[in-house]
N, C-alpha and C positions, 0 to 999 in steps of 0.2 A: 476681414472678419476675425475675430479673437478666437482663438485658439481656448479650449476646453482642458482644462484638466482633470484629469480622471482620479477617481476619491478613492483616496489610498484605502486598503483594504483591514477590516476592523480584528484585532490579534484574537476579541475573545467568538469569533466566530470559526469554525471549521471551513477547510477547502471543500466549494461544491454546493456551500448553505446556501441557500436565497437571501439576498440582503435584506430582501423586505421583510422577512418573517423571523420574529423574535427567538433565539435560539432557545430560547428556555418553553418553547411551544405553545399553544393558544392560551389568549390570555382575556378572561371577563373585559368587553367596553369600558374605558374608561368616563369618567363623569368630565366631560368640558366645565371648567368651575370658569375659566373666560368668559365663555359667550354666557351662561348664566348671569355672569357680572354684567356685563352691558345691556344684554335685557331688561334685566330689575334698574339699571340705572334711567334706560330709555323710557320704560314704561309708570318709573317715580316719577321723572321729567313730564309726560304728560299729564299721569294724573294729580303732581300740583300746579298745573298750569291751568286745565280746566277748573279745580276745584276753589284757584282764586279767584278766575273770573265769574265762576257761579256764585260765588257767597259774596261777590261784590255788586253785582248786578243783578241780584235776584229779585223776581218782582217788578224788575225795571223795565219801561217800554221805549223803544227807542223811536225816533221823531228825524224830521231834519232842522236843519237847523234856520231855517224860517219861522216854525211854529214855537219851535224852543224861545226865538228870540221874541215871539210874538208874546211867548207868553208871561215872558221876564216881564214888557213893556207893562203890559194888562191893562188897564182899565178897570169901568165897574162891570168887573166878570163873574163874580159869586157874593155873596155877603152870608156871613156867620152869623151877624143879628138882625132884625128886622130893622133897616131905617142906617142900619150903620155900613155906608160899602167902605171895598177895599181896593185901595190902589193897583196891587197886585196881587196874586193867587202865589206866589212863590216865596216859600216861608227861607229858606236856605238854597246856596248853590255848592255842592262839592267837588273836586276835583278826584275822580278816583282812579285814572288813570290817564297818562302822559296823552291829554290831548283829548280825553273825554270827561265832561261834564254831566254831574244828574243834579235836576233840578228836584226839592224837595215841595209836594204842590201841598196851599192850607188843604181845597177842596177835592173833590175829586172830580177829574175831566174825563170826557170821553175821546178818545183819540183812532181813527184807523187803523189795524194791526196792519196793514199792507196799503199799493201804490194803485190798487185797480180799485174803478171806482162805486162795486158790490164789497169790497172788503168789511170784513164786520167789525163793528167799533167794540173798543174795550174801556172800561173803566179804570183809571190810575191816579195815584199819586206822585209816583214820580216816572218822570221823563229822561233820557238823554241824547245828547248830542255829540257829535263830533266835532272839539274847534282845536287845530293844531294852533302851535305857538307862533307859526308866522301867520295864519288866518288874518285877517282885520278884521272878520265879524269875533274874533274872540275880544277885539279891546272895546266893541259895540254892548258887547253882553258885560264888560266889565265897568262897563259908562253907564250903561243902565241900570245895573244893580246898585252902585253907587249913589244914583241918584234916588234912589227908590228907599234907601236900607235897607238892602237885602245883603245879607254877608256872604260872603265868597269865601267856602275854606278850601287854602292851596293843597296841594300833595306835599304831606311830607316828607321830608329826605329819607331815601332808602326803602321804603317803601313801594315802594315798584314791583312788578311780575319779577324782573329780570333780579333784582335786591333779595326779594323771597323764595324762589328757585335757588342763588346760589347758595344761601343761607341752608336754607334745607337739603340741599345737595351735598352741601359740608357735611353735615350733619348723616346724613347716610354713607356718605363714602365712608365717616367714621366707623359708624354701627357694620357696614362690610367686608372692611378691613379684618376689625377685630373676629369678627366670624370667620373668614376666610384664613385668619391666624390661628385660631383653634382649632377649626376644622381639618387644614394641615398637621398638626398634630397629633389630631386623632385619627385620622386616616393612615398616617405615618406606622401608627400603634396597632390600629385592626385592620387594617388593610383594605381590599376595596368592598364593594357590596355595598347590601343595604344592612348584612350582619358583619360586616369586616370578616375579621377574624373566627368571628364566634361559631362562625358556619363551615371552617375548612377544616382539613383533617389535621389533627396533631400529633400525630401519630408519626416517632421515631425512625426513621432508620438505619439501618446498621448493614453495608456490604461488606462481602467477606476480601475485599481489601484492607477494609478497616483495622488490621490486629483485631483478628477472631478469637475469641475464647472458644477454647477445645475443653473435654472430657480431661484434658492432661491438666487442666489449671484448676479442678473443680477436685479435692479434697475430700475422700471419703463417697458415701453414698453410693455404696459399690451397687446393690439393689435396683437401685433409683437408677443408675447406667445402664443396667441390663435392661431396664423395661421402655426406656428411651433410643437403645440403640436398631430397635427393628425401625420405627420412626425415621432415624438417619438414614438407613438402605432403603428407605422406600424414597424419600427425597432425594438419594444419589442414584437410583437405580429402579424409577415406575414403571418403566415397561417390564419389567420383567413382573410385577405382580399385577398388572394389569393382564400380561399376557395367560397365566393363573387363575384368573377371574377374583381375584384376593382386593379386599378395598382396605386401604388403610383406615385406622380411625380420623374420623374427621376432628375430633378435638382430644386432647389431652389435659386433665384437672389435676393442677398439685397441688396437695393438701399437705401441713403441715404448719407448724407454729411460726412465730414470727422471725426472722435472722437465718434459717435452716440451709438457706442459697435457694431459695424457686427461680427466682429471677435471673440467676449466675448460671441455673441448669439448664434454663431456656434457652440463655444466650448460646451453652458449649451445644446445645442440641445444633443450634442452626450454624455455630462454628465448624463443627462434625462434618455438615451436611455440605456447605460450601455454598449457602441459599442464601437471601436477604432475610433479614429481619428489622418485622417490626414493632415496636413495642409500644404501651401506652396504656395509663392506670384508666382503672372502671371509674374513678373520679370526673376525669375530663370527657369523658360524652355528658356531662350532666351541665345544662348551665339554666339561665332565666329562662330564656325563650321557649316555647313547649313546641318539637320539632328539631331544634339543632340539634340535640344528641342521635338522633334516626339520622340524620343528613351525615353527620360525622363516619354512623357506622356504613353508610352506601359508600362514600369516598374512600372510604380504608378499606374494605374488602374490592370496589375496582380498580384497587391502584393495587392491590394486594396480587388480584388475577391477571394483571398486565404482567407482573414482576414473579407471576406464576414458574418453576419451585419456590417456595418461600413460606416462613413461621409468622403466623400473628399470635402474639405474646400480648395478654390483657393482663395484668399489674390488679389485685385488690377486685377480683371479678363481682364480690358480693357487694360492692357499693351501687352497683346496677343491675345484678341481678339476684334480689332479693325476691325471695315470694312474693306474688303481686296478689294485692285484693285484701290484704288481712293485716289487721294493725296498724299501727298509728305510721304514718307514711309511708304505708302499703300503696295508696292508691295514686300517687306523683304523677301527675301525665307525661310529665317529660320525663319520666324513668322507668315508664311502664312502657311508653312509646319506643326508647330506645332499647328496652330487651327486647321487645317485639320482632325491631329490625334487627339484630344481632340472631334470631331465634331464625328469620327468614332467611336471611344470606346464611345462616351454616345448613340451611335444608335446601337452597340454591347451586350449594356446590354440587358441579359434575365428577365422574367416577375419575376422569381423567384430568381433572384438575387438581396440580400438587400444591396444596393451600393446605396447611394445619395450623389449627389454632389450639394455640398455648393459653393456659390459664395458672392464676397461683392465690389459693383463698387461704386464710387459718378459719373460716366459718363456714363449714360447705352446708353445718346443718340449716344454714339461714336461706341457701338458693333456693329457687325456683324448681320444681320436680321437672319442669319443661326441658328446662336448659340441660341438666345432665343423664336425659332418658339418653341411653342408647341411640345413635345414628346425629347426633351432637356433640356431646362430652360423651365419647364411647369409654374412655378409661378415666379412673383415678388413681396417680400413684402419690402412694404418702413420701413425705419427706420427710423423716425424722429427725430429730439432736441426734448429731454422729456419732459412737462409740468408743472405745478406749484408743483402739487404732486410729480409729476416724478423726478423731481431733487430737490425735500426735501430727498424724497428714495434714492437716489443715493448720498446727501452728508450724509447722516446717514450712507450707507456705507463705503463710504470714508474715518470718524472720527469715524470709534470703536476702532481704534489703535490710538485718540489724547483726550488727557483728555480734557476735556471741562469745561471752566468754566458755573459759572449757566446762564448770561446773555447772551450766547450764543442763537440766537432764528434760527435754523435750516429756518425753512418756511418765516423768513422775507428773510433769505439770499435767498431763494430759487424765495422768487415774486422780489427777486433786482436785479437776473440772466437771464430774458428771454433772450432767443438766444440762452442762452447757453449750449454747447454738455456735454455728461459726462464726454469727458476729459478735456472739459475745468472748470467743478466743482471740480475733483479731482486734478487738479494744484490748484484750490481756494484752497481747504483745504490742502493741501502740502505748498503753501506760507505762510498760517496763519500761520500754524506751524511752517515754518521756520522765522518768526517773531515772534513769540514768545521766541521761543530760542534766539535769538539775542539780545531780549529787557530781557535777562536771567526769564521769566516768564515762575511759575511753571504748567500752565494751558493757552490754547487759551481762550480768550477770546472777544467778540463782535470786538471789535477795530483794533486786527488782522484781522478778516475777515475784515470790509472796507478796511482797510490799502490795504492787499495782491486785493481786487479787483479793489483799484483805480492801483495800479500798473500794473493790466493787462490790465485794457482796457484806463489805460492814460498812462502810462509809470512812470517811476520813476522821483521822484521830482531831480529838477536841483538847483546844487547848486548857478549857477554866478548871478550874480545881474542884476539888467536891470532898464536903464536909466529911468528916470521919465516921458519923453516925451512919452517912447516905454509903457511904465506901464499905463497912460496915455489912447492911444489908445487904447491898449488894453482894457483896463477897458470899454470903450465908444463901442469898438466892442462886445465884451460882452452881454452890456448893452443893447443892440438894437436887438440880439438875445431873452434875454430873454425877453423885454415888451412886444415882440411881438408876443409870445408863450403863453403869460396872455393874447394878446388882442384878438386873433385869438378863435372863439368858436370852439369847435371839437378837438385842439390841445394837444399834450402832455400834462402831467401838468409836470411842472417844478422841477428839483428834486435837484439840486443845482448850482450855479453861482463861479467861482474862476478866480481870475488871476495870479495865481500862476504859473511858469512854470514848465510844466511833460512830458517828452520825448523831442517829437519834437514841443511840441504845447505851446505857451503861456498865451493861457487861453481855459476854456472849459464851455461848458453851457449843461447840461444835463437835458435832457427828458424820464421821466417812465412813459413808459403806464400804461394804471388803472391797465387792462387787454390785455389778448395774441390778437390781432388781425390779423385777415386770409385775408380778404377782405377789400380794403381799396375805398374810393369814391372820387370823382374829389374833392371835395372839400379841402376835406382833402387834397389832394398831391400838388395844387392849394397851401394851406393855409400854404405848407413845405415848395415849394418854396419860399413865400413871409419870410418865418422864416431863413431861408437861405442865403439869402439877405438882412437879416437885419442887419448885422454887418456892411458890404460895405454902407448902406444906413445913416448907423449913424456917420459914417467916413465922412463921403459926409457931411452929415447935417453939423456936427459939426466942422469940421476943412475945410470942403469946398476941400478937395481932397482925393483921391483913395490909395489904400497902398497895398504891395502884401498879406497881412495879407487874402485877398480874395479869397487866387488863389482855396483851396479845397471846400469852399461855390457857385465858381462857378462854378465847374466843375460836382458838385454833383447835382448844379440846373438844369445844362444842359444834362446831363442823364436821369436825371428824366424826365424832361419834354418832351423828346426827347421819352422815353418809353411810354407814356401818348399819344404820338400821333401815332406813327410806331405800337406799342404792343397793346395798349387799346382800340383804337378810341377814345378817350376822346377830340378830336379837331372838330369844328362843320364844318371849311374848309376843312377838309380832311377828314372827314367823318368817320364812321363806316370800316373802312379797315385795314388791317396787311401788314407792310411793315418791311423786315427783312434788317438791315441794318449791313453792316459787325461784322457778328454774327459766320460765318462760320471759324472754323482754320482747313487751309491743315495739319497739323501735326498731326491731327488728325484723319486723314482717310477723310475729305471734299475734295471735288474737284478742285483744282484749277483755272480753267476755269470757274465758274461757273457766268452764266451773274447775271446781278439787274431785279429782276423783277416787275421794274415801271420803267417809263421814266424818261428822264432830264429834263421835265417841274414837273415830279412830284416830285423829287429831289428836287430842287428851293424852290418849295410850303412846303414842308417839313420844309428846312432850313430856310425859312422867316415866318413858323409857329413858329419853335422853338426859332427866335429870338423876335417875339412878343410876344410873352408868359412868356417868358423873362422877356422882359425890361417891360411888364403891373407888372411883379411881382414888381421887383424893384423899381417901382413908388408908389405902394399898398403899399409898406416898408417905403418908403420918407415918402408919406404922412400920416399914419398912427404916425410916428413916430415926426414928426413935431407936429401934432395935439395933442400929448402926451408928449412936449417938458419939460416938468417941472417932469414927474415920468422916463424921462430917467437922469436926471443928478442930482434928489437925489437917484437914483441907482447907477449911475457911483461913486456919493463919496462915499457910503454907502461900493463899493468894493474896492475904493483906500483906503478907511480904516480901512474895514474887512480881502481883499482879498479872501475871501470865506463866499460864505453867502447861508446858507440852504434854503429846501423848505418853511416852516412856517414863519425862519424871512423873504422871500423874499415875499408872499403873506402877511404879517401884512404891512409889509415898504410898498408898495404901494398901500393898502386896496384893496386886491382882497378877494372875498368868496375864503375859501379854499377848495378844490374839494373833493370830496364824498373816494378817499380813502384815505385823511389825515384825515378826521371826524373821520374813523373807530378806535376802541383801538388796532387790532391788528398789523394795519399800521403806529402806532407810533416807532416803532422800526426798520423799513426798514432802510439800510444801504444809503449811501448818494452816488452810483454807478449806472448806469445803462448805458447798451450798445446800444439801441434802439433808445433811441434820441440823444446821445450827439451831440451836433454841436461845434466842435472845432474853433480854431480859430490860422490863420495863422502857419497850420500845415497840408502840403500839402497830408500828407500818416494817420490821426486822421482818426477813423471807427465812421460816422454820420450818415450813413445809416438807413430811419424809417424801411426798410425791412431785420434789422437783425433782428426780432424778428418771423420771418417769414422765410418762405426759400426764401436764397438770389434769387432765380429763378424767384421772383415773380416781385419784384421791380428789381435786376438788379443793385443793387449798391456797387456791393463788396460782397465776398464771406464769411463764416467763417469759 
């Protein structure tokens, strides 16, 4: 007897597994695509074996082969005309298959359907028979027909059952193949099921083996930590609030603009905590099928409570849970479907179940009132653009992987960035970098960073040249910008003048606030508009005509101005009131029916508010800048012959005091950038907005 050898033991299995059962745990039946194969092959095989010999033999009655022969021989057995008989009744003989014969009859005969003798006769034309090739009566019926003239047609070659079976059997194994080759493909790609893919969960994970981001790598957001870190002690430490009777929030919503790090605060939350997390945008529940997105959210939330402590992190919350029922794809089944389920399973969790859900939207005004009542999304913390400190912290992050040279000053680049999110500081220091390398230097240094931040917030310098007349202009547009940002009290102060061209703009006039401002006063917004205007104003003065070099100063004037009256009350005709003027988008889950509510006299008064408001700015521009006629046009040569002229030389050249944070020493090394006030020039898409420094929500003029 043979001796057995025992099967060596398989490395990716643990001691103690059961061999039979898949380490990776139960797993959906697989589809037998084999026996499927031999099925369809066995069941093509019969039905083109019955279907030839039906459509060969149909109609046909079969005989033996006495009467067959009998009736080849014939006699006078019928006559077609009166008076005229016919030797035979058999107009043709075929061979339709190896060994059988149908006779084709002129007339029609009656014949016995069966051997007993009540069988009931039937009427036919043709008949067959059985004569194999060694038969003698087969070379009886071919003596006879010969003699007769009756034509015998043979079988011909390859026509046979067996000829046409294998023919069409090719012929599908073909057609199965190639399906069975694609099919692996795309099973390969979605997986199994009758949805593959489409139906399992996609949802991320991240254990806290993985290099966990901590609170220590997250940059600023000192706020935003404190209101996340009771969160952590309840994930490190539930019984103790359980035993309190204390329930943590079951969700946490962060709100904030785009780049601000939600997604990076999520992650140090569940780093903190020492729990899995798992992550996955509001996008991917959403697909064709109406139901896969509800299946995706049951799978992530039972896999979430097996793996119970642990964060679900939804990415882009409002792309599925937008108000349902109102506006133009308000009503998606498969995305009303899938908040439904998301709305259930966070009202499913028990008190002792450590499950929090993380969310990060920049739209919260667009959710669903469902989703963040109280005992779902119990909090909201905002995430703001970080502060002076806050994105010095965050570019120190940034450059521990770029050597630095020593003039590098961190915190001037940081007071030269308001506005700015952390990922738009970690492009700054990513561009420095990559100018450095280019300019083959062994260390960034100061220069790099201006460079890389005039590149972000002007665009890159243009090479073509530009006419002396267009240079010109420009210059004098410019020029009427900035006096008029010296003349105005309260204004930016000036941080540098160019007419250089960068992207799409020809020249740019930039304003840095001292400091961050939250609250802004009519004055001030008053004294933007006339700063706004002053390009157009100096164009007018000096050349006595208008140029499209205007088009985004007035567009910016008239939003503004337009929020100053509708948003603020800041109009003494229209009074202390809020008027929302097409502010709403149906794509957004808004309604689209939805009326104005004020009238068409209040409309009117609106519009002929904001065009006086307006045109007083624009005349406050003329005339200030006429009165000033002599420090605008040794500025304008000062830049036809600099082409860029900084803050210090630009307050020395027209003896202004220079304001309290170019006195300071550690504001001598601020960068010559700033995205707050730039006011471009004849550069319809340039960001001149004073409320990027602030959330664009406040002012209303452009996003970041």
């Amino acid at each position: 007897m043979e001796e057995r050898k025992p099967t060596p033991p398989d490395p990716r299995r643990t001691p103690g597994e059961d061999p039979d059962q898949d380490p990776g745990g139960p797993h959906p039946p697989r589809w037998n695509q084999r026996s499927w194969v031999w099925f369809m092959i066995f069941a093509f095989f019969l039905f083109m074996m019955f279907n030839h010999l039906g459509s060969q033999l149909s109609g046909v009655l079969k005989v033996d082969s006495t009467s067959f022969i009998a009736e080849v021989r014939g006699g006078k057995v019928a006559e077609l005309e009166e008076g005229e008989p016919l030797r035979t009744n058999v107009a043709r003989i075929e061979e339709v298959e190896v060994g059988v014969l149908v006779a084709h009859l002129i007339a029609e005969r009656e014949y016995p359907t069966g051997r007993a003798a009540d069988a009931p006769m039937r009427s036919t034309r043709k008949i067959r028979a059985n004569f194999p090739t060694e038969d003698p009566l087969r070379e009886t019926v071919s003596r006879l027909a010969e003699a007769r003239d009756i034509p015998i047609d043979p079988l011909p070659p390859g026509s046979g059952l067996l000829d046409l079976i294998l023919f069409q059997f090719l012929m599908l194994f073909l057609i199965i193949g190639v399906f069975w080759f694609l099919s692996n493909r795309v099973r390969r790609q979605m997986g199994p099921g009758m949805f593959g893919r489409f139906s399992g969960n996609r949802a991320k994970r991240y254990d806290k083996s993985a290099s966990p981001v901590t609170f220590e790598d997250v940059a600023g957001l000192k706020n935003v930590k404190t209101e996340l870190r009771e969160v952590v002690d309840f994930l490190q430490n539930p019984e103790r609030y359980a035993a309190l009777g204390a329930k943590i929030p079951k969700g946490v919503l962060l709100v904030g603009p785009p780049g601000t790090g939600k997604t990076l605060m999520a992650r140090a939350v569940a780093g903190e905590a020492g729990v899995p997390f798992f992550s996955i945008s509001g996008s991917e529940f959403i697909e064709l099928f109406v139901g896969v997105g509800a299946s995706r959210v049951r799978e992530l939330f039972e896999e979430a409570k097996k793996a119970s402590p642990c964060i679900i992190f939804i990415d882009e919350i409002d792309a599925v849970g937008r108000s349902r029922g109102a506006g133009l794809g308000g009503g998606h089944d498969e995305r009303e479907q899938t908040l439904n389920q998301i709305l259930s399973e966070m009202d499913g969790f028990e008190s002792t179940q450590a499950v929090i859900v993380l969310a990060a939207t920049n739209r919260p005004d667009v959710l669903d009132p469902a989703l963040v009542r109280p005992g779902r999304f119990d909090r909201q913390v905002v995430v703001e653009r970080p502060q002076k400190e806050g994105r010095k912290a965050i570019l120190e992050v940034h450059t521990r992987q770029i050597p630095l040279d020593r003039d590098v000053d961190l915190g001037a680049v940081a007071r030269a960035t308001i506005g700015f999110s952390g990922a738009d500081l970690q492009n700054l220091a990513n561009e420095a970098a990559l100018m450095a390398a280019r300019d083959m230097k062994k260390k960034v240094d100061m220069a790099c960073f201006e460079k890389a931040k005039d590149k972000i917030l002007l665009g890159t310098l243009r090479d073509e040249s530009v006419s002396q007349r267009e240079k010109e202009i420009t210059a004098y547009h410019e020029a009427g910008h900035a006096l008029l940002a010296l003349l105005l009290p309260g204004a930016d102060p000036v941080h540098s003048v160019t007419i250089v061209p960068r992207g799409r703009a020809l020249g740019v006039t930039q304003q840095l606030p001292a400091e961050e401002i939250y609250n802004y006063s009519r004055t001030y917004l008053l004294n933007r508009v006339v700063i706004l205007l002053g390009g157009r104003a100096a164009e007018e003065l000096v050349f006595d005509e208008r140029t499209t070099g205007a088009e985004n100063d007035l567009q910016q004037a008239t939003q503004l101005v337009e929020r100053m009256i509708c948003r603020w009350g800041m109009s003494e005709k229209i009074g202390p009131v809020s008027f929302r003027r097409g502010e709403e988008h149906v794509f957004l889950g808004r309604e689209i029916g939805e009326g104005k509510h004020f009238s068409e006299h209040t409309a009117m008064l609106i519009d002929d508010e904001i065009r006086r408001m307006v045109e007083e700015g624009s005349q406050r521009a003329l005339d200030l800048l006429s009165e000033h006629r002599g420090k605008l046009e040794r500025l304008t040569e000062e830049l036809l012959e600099k082409e860029v002229i900084t803050d210090r030389e630009l307050y020395e050249l027209l003896e202004f005091p220079l304001p309290d944070s170019l006195r300071e020493p550690e504001e001598e090394a601020a960068p010559a950038t700033s995205d707050p006030g730039v006011t471009p020039s004849r550069a319809p898409e340039r960001r001149e907005s004073p409320g990027d420094s602030i959330d664009p929500g406040l002012l209303g003029l452009g996003g970041a």
